[in-house]
C-alpha positions in Angstrom: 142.8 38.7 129.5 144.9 40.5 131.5 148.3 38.0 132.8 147.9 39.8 136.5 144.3 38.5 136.7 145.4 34.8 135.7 147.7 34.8 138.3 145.6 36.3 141.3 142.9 34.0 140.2 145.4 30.9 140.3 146.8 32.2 143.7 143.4 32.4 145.0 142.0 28.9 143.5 145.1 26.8 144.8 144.9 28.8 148.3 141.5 28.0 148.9 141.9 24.6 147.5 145.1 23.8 150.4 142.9 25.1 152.8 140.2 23.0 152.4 141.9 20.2 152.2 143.6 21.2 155.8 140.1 21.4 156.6 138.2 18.6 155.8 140.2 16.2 158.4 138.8 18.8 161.0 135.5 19.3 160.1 135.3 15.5 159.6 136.3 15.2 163.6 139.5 12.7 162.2 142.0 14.9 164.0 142.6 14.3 168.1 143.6 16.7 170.4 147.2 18.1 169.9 149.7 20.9 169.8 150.0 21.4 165.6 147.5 20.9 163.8 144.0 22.6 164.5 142.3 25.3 165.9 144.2 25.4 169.3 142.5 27.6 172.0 142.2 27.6 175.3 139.4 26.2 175.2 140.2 23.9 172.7 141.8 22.0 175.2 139.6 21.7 178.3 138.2 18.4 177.0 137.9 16.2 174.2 134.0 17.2 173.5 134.9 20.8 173.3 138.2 20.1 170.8 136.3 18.2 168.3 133.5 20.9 168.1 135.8 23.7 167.9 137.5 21.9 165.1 134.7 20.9 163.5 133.1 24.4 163.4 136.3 25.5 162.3 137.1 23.5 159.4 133.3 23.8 158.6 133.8 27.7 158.3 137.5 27.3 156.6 136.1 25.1 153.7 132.9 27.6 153.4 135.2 31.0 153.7 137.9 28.9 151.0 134.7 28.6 148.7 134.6 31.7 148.7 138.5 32.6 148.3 138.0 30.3 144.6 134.4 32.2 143.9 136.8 35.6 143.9 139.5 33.9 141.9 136.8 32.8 139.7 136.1 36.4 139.1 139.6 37.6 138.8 139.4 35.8 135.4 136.3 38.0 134.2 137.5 41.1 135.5 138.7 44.0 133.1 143.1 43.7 133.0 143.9 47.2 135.0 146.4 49.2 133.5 149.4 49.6 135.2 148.5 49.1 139.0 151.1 49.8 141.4 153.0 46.7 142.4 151.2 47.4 146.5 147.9 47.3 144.9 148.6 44.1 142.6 149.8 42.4 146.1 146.7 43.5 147.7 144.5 42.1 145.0 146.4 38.9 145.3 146.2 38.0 148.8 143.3 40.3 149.6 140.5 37.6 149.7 143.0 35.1 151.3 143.6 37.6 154.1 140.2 38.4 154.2 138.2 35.2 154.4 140.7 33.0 156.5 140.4 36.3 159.0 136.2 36.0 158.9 137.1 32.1 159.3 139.4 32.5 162.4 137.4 35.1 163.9 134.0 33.2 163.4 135.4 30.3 165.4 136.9 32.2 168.0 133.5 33.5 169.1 131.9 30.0 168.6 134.8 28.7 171.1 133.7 31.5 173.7 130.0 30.8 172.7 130.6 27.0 174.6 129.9 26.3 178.2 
């Protein structure tokens, strides 16, 4: 096995692991309204009803997009090694799915927030 695939599959693992844990507090509805930790939108902070379900949507879709961060450092260890990749492209293939899923994550939230009355 290639030593470039163990690492993006441990950056992946472990950065999908932190974010779930960061998560679960939200998603669990354990964090009040406040300016540091959590999905803060607007409309995050019009009322209490409306921070919790943001928050809880959004740590919902964080741990379910951070699933599937690990899933694609799961497969990093059964890929073929590549032979000599540039260093750009071994970056990219490091934080690619990180980028990527925490971005679908955001996003997802973001139109649930704009979805509320």
């Amino acid at each position: 096995m290639d030593q470039a695939n163990i690492i993006f599959a441990v950056v992946n693992l472990a950065s999908g692991l932190v974010f779930i844990l960061l998560a679960l507090p939200l998603a669990a509805r354990k964090i009040p309204m406040n300016k540091l930790y959590g999905f803060r939108l607007a409309k995050s902070f019009t009322s209490d009803e409306n921070w919790f379900k943001i928050n809880q949507y959004g740590g919902q879709q964080l741990i379910l997009w951070s699933l599937a961060m690990m899933a694609a450092g799961i497969a990093y260890l059964f890929m073929p090694g590549l032979n000599n990749p540039s260093e750009t492209f071994k970056a990219l293939l490091a934080v690619g799915p990180m980028v990527v899923f925490t971005t679908i994550a955001v996003i997802k939230t973001i139109l649930y927030a704009k979805a509320l009355s």
